[in-house]
VOLO-525098 format. One record per residue (C-alpha): x, y, z. Coordinates in Angstrom, 3 decimals. Each point is the difference from the previous one (the first is absolute). Example, Ala and Ser with C-alpha at 12.3 -4.5 7.8 and 13.67 -1.06 7.14 Angstrom:
<nodes>
12.300; -4.500; 7.800 .
1.370; 3.440; -0.660 .
</nodes>
This chain:
<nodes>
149.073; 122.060; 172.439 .
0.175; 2.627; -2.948 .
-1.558; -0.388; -3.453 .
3.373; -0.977; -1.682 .
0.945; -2.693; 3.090 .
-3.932; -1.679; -0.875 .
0.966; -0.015; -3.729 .
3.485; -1.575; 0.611 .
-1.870; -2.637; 2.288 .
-3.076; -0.466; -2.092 .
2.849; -0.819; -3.329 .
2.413; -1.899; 2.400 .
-1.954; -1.593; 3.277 .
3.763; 1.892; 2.123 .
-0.923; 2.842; 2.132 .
3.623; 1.436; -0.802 .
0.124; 3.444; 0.649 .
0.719; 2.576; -2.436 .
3.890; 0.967; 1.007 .
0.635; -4.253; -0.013 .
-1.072; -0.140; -3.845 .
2.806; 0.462; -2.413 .
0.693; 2.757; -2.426 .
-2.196; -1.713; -3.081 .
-2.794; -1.215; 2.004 .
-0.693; 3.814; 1.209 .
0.092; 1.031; -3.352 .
-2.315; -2.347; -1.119 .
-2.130; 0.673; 2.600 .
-0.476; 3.563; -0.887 .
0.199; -0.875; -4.240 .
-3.196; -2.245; 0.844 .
-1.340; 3.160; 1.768 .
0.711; 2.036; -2.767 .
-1.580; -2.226; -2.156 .
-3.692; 0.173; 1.895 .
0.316; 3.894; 0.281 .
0.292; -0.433; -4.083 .
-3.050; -1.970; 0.174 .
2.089; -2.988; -1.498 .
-1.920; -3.198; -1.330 .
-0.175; -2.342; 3.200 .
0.930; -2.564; -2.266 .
3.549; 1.582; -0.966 .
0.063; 0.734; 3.758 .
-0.251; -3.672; 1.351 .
2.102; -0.827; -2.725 .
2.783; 2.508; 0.939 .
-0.083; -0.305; 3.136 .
0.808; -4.097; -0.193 .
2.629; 0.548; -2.291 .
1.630; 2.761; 2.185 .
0.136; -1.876; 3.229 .
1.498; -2.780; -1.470 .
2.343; 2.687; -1.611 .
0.819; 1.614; 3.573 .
0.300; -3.676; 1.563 .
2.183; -1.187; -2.276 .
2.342; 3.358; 0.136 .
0.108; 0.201; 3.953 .
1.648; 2.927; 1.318 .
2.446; 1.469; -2.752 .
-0.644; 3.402; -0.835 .
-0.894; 1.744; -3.436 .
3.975; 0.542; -1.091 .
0.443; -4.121; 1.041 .
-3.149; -0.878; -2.779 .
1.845; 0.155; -3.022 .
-1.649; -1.847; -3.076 .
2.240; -3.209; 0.670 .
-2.091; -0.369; 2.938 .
-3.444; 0.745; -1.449 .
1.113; -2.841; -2.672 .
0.837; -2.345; 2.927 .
-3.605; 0.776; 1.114 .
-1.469; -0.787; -2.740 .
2.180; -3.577; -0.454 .
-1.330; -0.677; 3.713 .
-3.494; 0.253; -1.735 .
0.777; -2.069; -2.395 .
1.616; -2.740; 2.518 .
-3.491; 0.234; 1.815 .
-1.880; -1.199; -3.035 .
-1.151; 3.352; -1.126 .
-0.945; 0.159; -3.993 .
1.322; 2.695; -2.412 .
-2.894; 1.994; 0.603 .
-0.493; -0.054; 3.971 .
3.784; 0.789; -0.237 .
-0.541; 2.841; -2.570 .
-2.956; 1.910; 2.298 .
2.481; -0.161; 2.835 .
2.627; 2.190; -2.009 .
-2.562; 2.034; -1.024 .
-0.900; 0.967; 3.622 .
3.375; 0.460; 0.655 .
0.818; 2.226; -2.730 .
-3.345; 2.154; 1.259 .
1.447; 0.027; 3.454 .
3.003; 0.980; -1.141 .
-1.755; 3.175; -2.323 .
-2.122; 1.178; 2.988 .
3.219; 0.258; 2.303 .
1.970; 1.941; -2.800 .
-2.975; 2.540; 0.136 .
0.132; 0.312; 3.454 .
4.140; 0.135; -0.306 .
0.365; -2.652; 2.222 .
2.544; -1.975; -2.641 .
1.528; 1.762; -3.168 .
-0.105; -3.216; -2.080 .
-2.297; -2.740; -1.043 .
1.871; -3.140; 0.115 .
-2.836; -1.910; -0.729 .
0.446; 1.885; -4.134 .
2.778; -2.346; -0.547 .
-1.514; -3.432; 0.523 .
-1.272; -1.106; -3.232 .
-3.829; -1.171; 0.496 .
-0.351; -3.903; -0.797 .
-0.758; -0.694; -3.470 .
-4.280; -1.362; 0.192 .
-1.452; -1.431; -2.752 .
-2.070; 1.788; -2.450 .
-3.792; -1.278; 0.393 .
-2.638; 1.556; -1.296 .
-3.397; -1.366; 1.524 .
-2.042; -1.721; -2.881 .
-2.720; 3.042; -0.441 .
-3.596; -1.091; -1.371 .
-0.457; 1.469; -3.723 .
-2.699; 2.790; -0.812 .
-2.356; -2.976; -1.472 .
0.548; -1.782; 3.250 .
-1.409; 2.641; 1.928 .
-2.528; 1.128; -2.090 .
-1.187; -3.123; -0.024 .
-0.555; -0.688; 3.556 .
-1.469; 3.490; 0.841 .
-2.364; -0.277; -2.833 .
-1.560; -3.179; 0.942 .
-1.551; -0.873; 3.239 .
0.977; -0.810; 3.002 .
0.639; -3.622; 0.644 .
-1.755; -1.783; 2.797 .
2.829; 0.121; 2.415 .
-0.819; 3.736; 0.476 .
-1.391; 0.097; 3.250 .
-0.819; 3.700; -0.780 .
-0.247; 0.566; -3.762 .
-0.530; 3.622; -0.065 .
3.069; 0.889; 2.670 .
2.065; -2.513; -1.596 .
-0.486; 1.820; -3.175 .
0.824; 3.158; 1.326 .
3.153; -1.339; 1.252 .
0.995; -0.794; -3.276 .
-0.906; 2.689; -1.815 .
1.755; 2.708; 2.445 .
3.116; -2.091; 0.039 .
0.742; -0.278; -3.182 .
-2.025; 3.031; -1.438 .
2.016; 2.101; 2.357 .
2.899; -1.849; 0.558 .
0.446; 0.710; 4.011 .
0.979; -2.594; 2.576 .
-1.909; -2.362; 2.309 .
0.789; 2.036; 3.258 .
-0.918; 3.065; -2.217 .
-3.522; -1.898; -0.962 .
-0.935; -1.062; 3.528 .
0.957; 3.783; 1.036 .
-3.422; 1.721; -2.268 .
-2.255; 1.527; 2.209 .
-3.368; 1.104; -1.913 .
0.839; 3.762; 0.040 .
3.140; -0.590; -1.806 .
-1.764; -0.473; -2.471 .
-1.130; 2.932; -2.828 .
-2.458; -0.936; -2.167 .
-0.438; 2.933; -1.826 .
3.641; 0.093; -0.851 .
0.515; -3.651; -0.354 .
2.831; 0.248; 2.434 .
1.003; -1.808; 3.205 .
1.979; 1.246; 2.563 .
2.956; -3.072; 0.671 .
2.186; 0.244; 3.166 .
3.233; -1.894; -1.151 .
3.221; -0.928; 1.502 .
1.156; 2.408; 2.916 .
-3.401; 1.349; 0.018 .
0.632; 1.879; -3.378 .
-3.714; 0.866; -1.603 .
-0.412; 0.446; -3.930 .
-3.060; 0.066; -1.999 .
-1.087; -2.952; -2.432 .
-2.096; -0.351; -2.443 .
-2.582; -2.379; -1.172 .
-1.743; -1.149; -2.456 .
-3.576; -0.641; -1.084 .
-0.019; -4.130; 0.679 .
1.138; 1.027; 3.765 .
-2.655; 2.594; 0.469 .
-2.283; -3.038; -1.413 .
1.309; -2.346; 2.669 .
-0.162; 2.946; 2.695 .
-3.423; 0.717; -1.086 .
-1.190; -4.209; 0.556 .
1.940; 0.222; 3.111 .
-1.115; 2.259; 1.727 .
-3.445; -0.652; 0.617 .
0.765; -3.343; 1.267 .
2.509; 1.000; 2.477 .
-2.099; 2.252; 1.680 .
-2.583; -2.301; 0.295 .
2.554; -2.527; 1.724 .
0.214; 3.045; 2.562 .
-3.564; 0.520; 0.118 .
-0.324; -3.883; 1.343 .
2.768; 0.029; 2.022 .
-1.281; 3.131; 2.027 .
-3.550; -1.986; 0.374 .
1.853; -2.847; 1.559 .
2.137; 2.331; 2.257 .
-1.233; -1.026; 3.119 .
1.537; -3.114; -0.168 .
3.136; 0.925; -0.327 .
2.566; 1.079; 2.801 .
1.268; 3.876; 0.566 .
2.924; -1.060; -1.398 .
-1.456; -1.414; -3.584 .
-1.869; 2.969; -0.258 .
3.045; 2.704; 1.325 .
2.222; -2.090; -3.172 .
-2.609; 0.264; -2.528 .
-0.860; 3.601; 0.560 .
3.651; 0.820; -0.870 .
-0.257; -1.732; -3.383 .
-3.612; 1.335; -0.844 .
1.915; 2.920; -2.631 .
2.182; -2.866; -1.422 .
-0.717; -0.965; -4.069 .
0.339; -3.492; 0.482 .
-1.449; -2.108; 3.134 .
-0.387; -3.395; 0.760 .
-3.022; -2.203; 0.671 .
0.439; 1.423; 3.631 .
-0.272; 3.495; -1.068 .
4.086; 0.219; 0.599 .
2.686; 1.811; -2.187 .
0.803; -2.894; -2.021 .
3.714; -0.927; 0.627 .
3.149; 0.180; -2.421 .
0.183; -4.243; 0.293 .
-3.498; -0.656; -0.525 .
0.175; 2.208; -3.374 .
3.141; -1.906; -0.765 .
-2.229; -2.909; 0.644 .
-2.903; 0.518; -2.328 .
1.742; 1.459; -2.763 .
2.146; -3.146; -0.846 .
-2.985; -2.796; 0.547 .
-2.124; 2.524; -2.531 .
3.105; 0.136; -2.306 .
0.075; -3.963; 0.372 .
-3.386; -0.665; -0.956 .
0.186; 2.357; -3.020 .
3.026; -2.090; -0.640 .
2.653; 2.365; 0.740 .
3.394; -1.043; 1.352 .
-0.209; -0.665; 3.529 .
3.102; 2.388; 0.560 .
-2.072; 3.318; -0.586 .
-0.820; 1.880; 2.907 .
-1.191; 3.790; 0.821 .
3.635; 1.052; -1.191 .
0.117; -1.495; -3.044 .
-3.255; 1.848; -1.310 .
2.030; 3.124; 0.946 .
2.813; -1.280; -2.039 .
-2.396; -0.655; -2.367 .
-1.214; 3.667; -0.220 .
3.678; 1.631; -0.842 .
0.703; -2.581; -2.795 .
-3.663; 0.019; -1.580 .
0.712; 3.939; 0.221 .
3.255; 0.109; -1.401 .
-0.813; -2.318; -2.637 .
-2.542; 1.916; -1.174 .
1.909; 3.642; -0.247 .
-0.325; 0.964; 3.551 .
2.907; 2.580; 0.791 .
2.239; -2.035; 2.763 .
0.008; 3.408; 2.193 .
-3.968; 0.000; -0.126 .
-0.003; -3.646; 1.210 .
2.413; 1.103; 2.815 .
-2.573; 2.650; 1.437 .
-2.217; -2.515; -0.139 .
1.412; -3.019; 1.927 .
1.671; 2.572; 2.546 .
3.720; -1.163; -0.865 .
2.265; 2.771; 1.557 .
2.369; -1.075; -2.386 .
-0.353; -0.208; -3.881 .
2.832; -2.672; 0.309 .
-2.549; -2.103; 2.098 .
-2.421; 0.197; -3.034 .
2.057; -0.872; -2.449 .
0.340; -3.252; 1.948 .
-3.059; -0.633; 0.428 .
-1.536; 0.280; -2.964 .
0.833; -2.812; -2.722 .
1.249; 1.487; -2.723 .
-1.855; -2.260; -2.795 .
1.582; -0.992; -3.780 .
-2.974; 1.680; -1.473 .
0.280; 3.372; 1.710 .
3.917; 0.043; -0.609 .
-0.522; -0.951; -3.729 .
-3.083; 2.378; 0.105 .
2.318; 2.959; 0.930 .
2.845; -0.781; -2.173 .
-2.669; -0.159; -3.283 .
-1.454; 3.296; 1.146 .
3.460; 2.130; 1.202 .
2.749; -1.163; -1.826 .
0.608; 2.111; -3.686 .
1.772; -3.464; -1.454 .
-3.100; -2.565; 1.214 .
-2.083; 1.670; -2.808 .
</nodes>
């Protein structure tokens, strides 16, 4: 069985072979190819590639001229008959529409049908973000009790909202990504894009309390080696560059960072809705409120995009008022 037959299998449990598949399902096939050669987010990926079989199921056998943007609007009301919300519907256009792009390159079709199927209308919700005196509140005090590890926990905090990266991004530090004399560390983001970040002197603090004690977790672990099986040892050998561990010496995991950071922000009576993101949501608007330039923030949280920025960030009363007071020649 070839590569693309295991894929088709491993996505649809049918060993059907390659000339039995119809026009759309080969295409996607080779678009989710294209995708990993681009060193695509697996996320965007798994998400595409749902959305696209469904797509190719629900089109059978009609070739590109037959797919006119009637029937893409049929496939979406099919989505919608299956219980599908505005916004499950709205990704599955999108991958559509970036099928559709990727064939035009390739001048497989001429035309993007997919361009004239109006996106359903979601509604505009921006995530409650915690204000500057929140957060400097809870950094500047002490760790509650519920901190199994006060001085990683810390860290955690401080890197991501001083730096405004994202939980995979976090888990992803290895100890030589990090530049101390430049204040600098090395972040691999989304489709294994690296940029530089900064940080500041209350993470180099936290880095500095942290690091002693992780390495004497490692110490103790390696004196109790011999009690643990090849395999323990083979796992926690690979994670021995990673920034944060566990109480096992592992890389700590994207859910158990989720985990901690909202029962800390509990207990320092934060909403129980904040987690790792919403520090990094934090970062833009705490920077944009306070002058930041919105293309500096976008170099910072890796958006390709500057349109993706300007979403995220929450653009505050006080920093639109702030602007208008200081730009406009009829404010004075």
């Amino acid at each position: 069985m070839t590569k693309l037959s295991r894929s088709v299998v491993e996505r649809t449990g049918n060993e059907r072979s390659i000339a039995e598949r119809t026009i759309v399902e080969r295409a996607t096939d080779d678009f989710l190819r294209h995708l990993r050669e681009r060193n695509a987010s697996p996320h965007t990926i798994k998400a595409y590639t749902g959305d696209l079989d469904t797509f190719g199921a629900y089109i059978g056998p009609r070739d590109w001229k037959a797919i006119d943007h009637i029937a893409i609007r049929s496939f979406l009301s099919h989505l919608y008959d299956r219980g599908l919300s505005k916004t499950s519907v709205a990704r599955a256009l999108a991958a559509v529409r970036s099928l559709y792009r990727w064939l035009a390159q390739e001048g497989v079709v001429e035309q993007n049908p997919a361009k004239l199927v109006s996106t359903p209308r979601l509604p505009k919700k921006l995530p409650r973000v915690p204000t500057l005196e929140e957060m400097n509140s809870m950094l500047d005090a002490k760790m509650p009790d519920v901190a199994s590890f006060p001085e990683r926990d810390r860290l955690m905090f401080e890197l991501l909202y001083g730096c405004g990266i994202r939980n995979s991004e976090l888990v992803g530090i290895n100890l030589d990504d990090i530049s101390l004399s430049n204040e600098a560390i090395l972040i691999r983001g989304k489709g294994k894009k690296e940029r530089y970040v900064p940080f500041g002197g209350s993470a180099l603090t936290a880095l500095s309390s942290y690091l002693p004690w992780r390495q004497q977790l490692l110490m103790s672990l390696k004196n109790t080696s011999s009690k643990r099986t090849a395999l323990k040892e083979m796992t926690r050998a690979k994670s021995a560059n990673a920034l944060l561990i566990n109480q096992r010496g592992g890389r700590l995991t994207t859910r158990s960072v989720g985990r901690i950071i909202k029962r800390i922000a509990v207990a320092r009576g934060m909403s129980p809705e904040v987690h790792p993101h919403t520090l990094r949501h934090a970062f833009g608007t705490h920077m944009l409120e306070e002058g930041a330039d919105l293309r500096a923030i976008q170099e910072l949280l890796g958006h390709e995009r500057l349109a993706t920025t300007q979403r995220y960030t929450q653009l505050s009363v006080k920093h639109v008022m702030n602007v208008y007071d200081q730009t406009h020649p009829r404010a004075k």
